[in-house]
C-alpha positions as CSV (number, residue, x, y, z in Angstrom):
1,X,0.0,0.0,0.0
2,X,1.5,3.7,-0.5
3,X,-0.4,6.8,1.1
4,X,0.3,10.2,0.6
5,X,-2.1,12.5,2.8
6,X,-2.0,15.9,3.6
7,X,-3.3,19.8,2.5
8,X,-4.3,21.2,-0.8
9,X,-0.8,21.8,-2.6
10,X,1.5,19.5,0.2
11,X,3.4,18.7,2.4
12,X,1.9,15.5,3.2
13,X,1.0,15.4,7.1
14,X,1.5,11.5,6.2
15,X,3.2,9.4,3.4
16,X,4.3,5.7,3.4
17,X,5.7,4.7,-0.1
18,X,4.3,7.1,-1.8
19,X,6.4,7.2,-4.8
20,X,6.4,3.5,-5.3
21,X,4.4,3.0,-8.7
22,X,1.4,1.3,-9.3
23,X,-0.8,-0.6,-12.6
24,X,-2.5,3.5,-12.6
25,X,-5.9,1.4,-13.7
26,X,-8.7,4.0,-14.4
27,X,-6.9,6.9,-12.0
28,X,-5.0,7.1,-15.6
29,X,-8.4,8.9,-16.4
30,X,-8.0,11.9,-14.2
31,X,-4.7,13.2,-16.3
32,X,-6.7,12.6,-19.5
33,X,-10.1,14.8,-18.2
34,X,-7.4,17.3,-17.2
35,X,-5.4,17.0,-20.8
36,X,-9.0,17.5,-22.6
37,X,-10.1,20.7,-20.5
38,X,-6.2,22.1,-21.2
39,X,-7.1,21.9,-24.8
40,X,-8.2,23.4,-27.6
41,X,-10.8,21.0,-29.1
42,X,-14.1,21.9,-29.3
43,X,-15.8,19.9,-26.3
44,X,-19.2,20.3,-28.3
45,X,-18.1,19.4,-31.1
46,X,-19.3,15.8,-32.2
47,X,-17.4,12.8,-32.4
48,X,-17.9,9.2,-34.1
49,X,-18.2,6.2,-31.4
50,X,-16.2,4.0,-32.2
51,X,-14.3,0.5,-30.5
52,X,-11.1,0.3,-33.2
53,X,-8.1,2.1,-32.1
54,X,-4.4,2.5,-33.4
55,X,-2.0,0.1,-31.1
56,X,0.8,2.7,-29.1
57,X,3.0,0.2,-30.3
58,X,2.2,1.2,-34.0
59,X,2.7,-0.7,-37.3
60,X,-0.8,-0.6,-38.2
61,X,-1.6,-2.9,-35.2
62,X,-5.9,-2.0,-33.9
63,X,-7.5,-2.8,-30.8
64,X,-10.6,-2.7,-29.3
65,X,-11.9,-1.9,-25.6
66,X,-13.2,-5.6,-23.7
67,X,-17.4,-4.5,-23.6
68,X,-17.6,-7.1,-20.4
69,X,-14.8,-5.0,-18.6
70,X,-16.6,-1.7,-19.0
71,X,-19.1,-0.4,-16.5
72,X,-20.9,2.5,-18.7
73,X,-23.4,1.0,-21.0
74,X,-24.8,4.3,-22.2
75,X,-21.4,5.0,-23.9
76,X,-21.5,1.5,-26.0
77,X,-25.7,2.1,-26.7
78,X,-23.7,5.1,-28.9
79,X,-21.5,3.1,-31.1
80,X,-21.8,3.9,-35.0
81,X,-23.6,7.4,-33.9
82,X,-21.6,10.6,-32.2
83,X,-21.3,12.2,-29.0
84,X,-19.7,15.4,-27.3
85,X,-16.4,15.4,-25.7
86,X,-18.0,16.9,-23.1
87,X,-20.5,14.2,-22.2
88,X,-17.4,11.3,-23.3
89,X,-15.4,13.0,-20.7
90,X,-18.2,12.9,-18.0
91,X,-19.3,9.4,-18.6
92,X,-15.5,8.6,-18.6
93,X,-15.1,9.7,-14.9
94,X,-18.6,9.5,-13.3
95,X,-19.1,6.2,-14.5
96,X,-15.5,4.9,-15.7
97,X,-16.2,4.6,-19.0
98,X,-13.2,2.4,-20.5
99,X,-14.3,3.1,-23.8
100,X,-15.2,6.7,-23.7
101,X,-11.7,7.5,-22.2
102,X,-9.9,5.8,-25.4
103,X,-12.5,8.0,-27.4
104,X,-11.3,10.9,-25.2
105,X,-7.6,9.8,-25.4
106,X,-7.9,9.2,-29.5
107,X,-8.5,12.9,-29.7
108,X,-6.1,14.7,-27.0
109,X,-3.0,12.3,-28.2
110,X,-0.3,10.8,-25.1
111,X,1.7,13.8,-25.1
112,X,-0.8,16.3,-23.7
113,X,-1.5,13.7,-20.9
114,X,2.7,14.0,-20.4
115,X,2.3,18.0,-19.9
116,X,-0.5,17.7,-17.8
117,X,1.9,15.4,-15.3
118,X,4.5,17.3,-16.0
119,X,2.7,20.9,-14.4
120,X,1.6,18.7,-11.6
121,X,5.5,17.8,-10.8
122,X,4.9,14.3,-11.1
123,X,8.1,12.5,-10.9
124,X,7.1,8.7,-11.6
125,X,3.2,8.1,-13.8
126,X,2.7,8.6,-16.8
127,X,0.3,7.4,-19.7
128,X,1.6,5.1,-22.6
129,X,-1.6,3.6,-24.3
130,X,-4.9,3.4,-24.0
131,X,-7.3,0.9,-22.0
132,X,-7.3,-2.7,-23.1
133,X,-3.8,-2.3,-25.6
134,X,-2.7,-5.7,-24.8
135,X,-0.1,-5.4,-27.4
136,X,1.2,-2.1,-25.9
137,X,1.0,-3.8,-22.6
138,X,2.9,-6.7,-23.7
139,X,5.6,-4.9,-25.4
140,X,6.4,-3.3,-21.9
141,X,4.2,0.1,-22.5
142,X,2.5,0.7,-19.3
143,X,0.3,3.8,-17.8
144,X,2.1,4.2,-13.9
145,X,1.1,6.3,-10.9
146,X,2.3,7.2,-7.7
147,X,0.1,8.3,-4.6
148,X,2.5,11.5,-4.5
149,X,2.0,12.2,-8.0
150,X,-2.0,11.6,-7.8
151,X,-2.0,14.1,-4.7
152,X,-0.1,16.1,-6.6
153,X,-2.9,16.3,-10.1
154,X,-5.3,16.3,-7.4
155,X,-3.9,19.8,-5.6
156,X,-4.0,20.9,-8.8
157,X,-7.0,19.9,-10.0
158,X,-8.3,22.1,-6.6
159,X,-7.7,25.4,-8.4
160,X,-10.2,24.6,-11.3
161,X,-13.5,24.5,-10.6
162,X,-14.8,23.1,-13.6
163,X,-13.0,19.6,-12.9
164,X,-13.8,19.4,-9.6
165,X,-17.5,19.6,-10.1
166,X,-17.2,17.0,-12.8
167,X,-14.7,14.4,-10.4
168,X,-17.5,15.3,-7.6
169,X,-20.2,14.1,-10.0
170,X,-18.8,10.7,-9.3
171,X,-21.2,7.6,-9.2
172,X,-19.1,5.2,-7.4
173,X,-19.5,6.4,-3.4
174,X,-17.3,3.3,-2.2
175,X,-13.5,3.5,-1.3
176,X,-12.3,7.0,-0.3
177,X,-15.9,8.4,0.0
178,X,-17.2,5.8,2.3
179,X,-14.5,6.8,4.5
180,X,-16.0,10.3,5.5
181,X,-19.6,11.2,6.4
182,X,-22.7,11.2,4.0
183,X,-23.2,14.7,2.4
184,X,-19.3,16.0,2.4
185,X,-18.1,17.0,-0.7
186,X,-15.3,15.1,-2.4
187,X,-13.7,15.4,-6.0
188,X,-12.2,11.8,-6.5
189,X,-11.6,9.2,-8.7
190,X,-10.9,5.4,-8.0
191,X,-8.9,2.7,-10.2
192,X,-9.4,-1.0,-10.2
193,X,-8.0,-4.3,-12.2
194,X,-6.9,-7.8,-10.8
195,X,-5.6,-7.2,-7.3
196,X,-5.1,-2.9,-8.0
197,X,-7.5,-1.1,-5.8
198,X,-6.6,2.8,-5.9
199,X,-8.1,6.4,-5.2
200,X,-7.3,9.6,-5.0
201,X,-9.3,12.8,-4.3
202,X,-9.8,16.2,-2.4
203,X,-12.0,16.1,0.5
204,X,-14.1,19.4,1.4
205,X,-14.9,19.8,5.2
206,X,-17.5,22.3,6.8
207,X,-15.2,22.8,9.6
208,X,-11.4,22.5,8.2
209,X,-9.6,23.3,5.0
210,X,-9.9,20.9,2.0
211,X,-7.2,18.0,2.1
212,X,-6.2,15.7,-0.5
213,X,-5.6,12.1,-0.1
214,X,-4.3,9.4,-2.8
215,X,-3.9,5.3,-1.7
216,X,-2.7,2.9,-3.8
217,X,-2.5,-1.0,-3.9
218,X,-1.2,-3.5,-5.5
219,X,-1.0,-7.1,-5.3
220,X,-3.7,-8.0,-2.2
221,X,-4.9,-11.2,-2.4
222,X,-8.9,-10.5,-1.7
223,X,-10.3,-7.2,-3.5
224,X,-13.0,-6.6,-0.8
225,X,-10.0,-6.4,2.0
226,X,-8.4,-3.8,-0.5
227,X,-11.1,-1.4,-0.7
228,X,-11.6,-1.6,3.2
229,X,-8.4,-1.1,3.9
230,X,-8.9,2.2,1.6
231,X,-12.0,3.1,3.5
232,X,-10.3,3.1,6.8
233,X,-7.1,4.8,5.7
234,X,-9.8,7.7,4.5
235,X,-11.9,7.4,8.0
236,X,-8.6,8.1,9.8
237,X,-7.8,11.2,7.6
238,X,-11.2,12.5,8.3
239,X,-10.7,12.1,11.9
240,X,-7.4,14.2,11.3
241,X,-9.1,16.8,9.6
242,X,-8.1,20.5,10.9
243,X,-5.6,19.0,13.5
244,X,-3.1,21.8,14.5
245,X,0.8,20.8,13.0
């Protein structure tokens, strides 16, 4: 497990291998939303749905996202028709849409993605492919994070408003947001795969400054156990909330 806890913009008040990387899984997603809004595409503009996508690892070589691995059906119902970037880029976080990000992704290209971790001072994630590139994957290509470099997009994420409405419009209420009380605002995003359970987010108390917290794991035997543990590392960081340093 790595932690990395602390205020808006650091220092952590608590870190534990926090620059070990991790398989990012869908927290990949929160440097592409970021990447999209940084650009200068027209987020109304429409776009094809489609599931065929050039390989990272080139030389013609197509993929498709896994339909049984994706959780957003409304973003599938659209294939052969169009759709906003806008709405792509919400479904993409709100519901994890695997197939809307590599719609998202096709359009942005990798090396925005790189800038956007580059502002945030990231020193070890990064994003190679899209979701579902097995060939990419196989060839070595993988998208990393760190919990330091997910706190770090997340403080600053903080300063635009636009994003964090959209990663507080988030549909999945377990991991990070279980850990504080119903009602309290928090901008997050989580990331699973086989035995990766991750998330990352800013937490907004009524009586204490926002914080931001990122957890990462990797390699835990039973999933449920993962996302508990998560859970409870959140609950304690709530209970820390405001503490004079």
């Amino acid at each position: 497990m790595s932690l990395w806890y602390g205020p808006v913009g650091g220092p952590p008040t608590v870190q534990d291998d926090a620059d070990q990387p991790h398989h990012a899984a869908s927290t990949m997603k929160v440097a592409v939303l970021t990447a999209l809004y940084r650009s200068d595409l027209d987020l109304d503009a429409p776009v094809k749905v489609h599931n065929d996508f050039a390989s990272a690892v080139g030389d013609g070589r197509r993929f498709g996202v896994d339909f049984d691995e994706d959780s957003d059906p409304q973003v599938w119902a659209r294939l052969g028709d169009t759709a906003t970037l806008r709405w792509l880029a919400r479904r993409m976080i709100v519901r994890s849409s695997n197939l809307a990000t590599n719609l998202v992704l096709e359009q942005v290209g990798m090396l925005p993605v790189a800038e956007v971790w580059a502002l945030a001072g990231a020193t070890g994630s990064w994003v190679t492919r899209g979701i579902d590139d097995t060939e990419a994957r196989a060839a070595g290509m993988h998208n990393l994070v760190t919990a330091a470099d997910l706190a770090r997009l997340f403080s600053m994420i903080a300063a635009d408003p636009v994003l964090v409405d959209i990663l507080a419009g988030q549909e999945y209420g377990e991991h990070l947001a279980a850990g504080v009380p119903p009602g309290i605002r928090i901008a997050h995003k989580d990331g699973w795969d086989s035995r990766v359970r991750h998330a990352a987010g800013i937490v907004y108390p009524l009586d204490a400054p926002p914080y931001v917290i990122a957890v990462c794991t990797t390699g835990m035997p039973d999933d449920t156990a993962a996302g508990e543990l998560i859970t409870q590392v959140s609950a304690a960081a709530w209970r820390d909330r405001g503490r004079p340093r």
